[in-house]
C-alpha positions in Angstrom: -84.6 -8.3 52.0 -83.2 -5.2 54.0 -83.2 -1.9 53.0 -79.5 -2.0 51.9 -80.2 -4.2 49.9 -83.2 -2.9 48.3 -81.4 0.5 47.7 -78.0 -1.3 46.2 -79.8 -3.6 44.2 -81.9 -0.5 42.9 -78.8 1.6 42.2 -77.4 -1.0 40.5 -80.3 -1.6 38.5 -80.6 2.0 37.5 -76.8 2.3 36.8 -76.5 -1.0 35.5 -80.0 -0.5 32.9 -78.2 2.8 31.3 -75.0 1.2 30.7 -76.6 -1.6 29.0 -78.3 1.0 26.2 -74.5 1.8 25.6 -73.1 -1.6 24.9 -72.6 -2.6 20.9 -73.2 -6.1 19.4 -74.0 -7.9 22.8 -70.7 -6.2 24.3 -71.4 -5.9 28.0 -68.1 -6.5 28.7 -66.4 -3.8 27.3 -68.5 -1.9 29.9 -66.7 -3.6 32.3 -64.4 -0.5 33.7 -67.1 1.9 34.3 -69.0 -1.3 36.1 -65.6 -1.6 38.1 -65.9 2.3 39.3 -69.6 1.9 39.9 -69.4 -1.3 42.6 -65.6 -0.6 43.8 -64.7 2.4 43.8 -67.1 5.0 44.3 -69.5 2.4 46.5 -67.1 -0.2 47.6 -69.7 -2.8 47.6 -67.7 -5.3 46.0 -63.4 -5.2 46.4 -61.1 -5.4 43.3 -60.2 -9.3 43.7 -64.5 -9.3 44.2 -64.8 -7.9 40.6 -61.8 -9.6 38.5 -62.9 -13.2 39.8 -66.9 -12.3 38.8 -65.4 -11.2 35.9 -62.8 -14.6 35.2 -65.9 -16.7 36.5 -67.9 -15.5 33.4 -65.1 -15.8 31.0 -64.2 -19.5 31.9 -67.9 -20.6 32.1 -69.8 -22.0 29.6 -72.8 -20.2 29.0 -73.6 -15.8 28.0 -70.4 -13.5 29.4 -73.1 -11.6 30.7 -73.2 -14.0 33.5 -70.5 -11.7 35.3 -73.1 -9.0 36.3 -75.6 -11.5 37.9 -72.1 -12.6 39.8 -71.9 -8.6 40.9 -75.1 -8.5 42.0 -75.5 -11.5 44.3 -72.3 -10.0 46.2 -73.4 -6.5 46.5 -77.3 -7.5 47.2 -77.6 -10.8 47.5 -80.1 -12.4 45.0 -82.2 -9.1 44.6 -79.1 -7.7 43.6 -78.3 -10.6 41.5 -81.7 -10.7 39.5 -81.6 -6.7 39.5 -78.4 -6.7 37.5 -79.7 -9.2 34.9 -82.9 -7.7 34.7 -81.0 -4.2 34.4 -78.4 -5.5 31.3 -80.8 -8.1 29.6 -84.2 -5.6 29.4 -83.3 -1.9 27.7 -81.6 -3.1 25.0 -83.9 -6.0 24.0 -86.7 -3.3 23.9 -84.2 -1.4 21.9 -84.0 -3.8 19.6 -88.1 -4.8 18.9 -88.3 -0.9 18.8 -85.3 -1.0 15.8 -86.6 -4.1 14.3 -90.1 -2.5 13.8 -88.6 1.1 12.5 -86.8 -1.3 9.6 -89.1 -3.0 9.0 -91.2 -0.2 7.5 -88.7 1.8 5.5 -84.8 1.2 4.4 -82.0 3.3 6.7 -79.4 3.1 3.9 -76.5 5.5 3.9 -77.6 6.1 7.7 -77.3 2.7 8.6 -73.8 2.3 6.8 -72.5 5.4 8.6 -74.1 4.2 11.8 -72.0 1.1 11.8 -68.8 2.6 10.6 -69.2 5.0 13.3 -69.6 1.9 15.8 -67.0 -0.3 14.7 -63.8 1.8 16.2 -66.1 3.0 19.3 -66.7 -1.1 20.1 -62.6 -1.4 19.8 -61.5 1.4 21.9 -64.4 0.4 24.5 -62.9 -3.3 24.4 -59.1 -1.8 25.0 -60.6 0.5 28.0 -62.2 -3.0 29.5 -59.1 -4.7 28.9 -56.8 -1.8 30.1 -59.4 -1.2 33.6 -59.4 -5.0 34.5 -55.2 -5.4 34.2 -55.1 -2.2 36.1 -57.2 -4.0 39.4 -55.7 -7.2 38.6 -52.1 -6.6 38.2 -50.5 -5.2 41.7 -47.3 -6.3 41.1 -45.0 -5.7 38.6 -44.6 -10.2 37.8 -48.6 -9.4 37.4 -48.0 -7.0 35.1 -45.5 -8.6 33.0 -47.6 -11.8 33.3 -50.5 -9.8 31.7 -47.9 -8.3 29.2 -47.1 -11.9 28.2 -50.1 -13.4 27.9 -51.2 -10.6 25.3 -48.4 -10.8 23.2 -49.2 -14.9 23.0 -52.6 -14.5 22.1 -51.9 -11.6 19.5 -48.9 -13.3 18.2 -49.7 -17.4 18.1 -53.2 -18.9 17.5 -53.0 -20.9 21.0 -56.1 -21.0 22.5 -56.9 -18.8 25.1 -58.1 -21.8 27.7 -55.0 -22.7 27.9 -53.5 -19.6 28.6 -55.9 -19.6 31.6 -55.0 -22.9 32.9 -51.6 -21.9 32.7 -51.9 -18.3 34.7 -54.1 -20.7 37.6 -51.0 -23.1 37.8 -48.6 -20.1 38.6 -50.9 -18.2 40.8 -51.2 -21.9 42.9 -47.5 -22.6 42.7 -46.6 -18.5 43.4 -49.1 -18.6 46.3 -47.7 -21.7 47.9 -44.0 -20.1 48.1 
C-alpha cells in the first residue's frame, strides 16, 4: 500500500465514519451528495461518471445499497480504500445502535421517542430529494439527460411499473444514443 493510499483511504474513513452517524433507517444513500463533494469535487479522486456508475452498480445489484461506498473506495484506494469505506459506514452506527438498544432496554423514552421520530421522518425525505437532486445534477449534462431524468420520475411517481424496467430501458437508449 503507498502512502496515497494510506492517507485517501484514511480520509475517507474519517469522512466517510461521520457521515454514517447521520444516516436514518439504514439510509446511506441519501448521503450520497455530500459523498459526491467529498471524492469529486473537493479531492477529485474519483470523476462524476466514476461516482454515478458506483452508485447505479449498487442500485442494480442484488445485495445491501451500501455496496456503493466499498465501490468508491476501491477506486480512490484501492482495496484499503475499499474495506476503509465499509468499515467506515458499517461500524459507528452499529455501535450506535447496541449503545441505544441497552439505554431502552433499561427505561421507556416515550413522548421523546415519538418526537424523535416525527422529527426524523421529514429530515429522511428531504435528505432522499438532496441525493436524488445531487446525482441527476452529475448525471444529466445534457438537456435529453435531463428530460430523460424528468421522465423517468414522473413514470415511477405516476404508474406502479417497476423500476428495473425503467433501468433496462435508460441502458437501451444510452447504447442506441452512443452508437449514433
Amino acid at each position: 500500500m503507498s502512502t496515497d493510499q494510506g492517507s485517501i483511504s484514511w480520509a475517507i474513513f474519517v469522512h466517510f465514519a461521520m457521515l454514517s452517524l447521520m444516516t436514518v433507517g439504514g439510509g446511506i444513500l441519501v448521503l450520497a451528495p455530500d459523498m459526491q463533494r467529498f471524492v469529486v469535487d473537493a479531492n477529485h479522486w474519483l470523476t462524476d461518471e466514476n461516482f454515478i456508475a458506483a452508485y447505479t452498480i449498487a442500485q442494480v445489484a442484488p445485495g445491501p445499497n451500501v455496496l456503493f461506498v466499498a465501490l468508491i473506495g476501491l477506486q480512490a484506494a484501492g482495496l484499503i480504500g475499499a474495506i476503509a469505506a465499509t468499515v467506515a459506514i458499517v461500524l459507528p452506527p452499529a455501535v450506535l445502535t447496541v449503545i441505544a438498544l441497552r439505554i431502552s432496554a433499561r427505561k421507556s423514552l416515550g413522548g421523546f421517542g415519538r418526537l424523535l421520530k416525527a422529527g426524523l421522518s421529514p429530515l429522511s425525505v428531504g435528505l432522499m430529494l438532496s441525493a436524488a437532486w445531487a446525482i441527476a445534477r452529475a448525471a444529466d449534462k445534457t438537456w435529453e439527460g435531463a428530460l430523460l431524468t424528468l421522465l423517468t420520475a414522473a413514470l415511477v411517481l405516476r404508474t406502479q411499473l417497476n423500476p428495473l424496467w425503467l433501468i433496462a430501458a435508460g441502458a437501451l437508449l444510452g447504447i442506441i444514443y452512443g452508437q449514433m
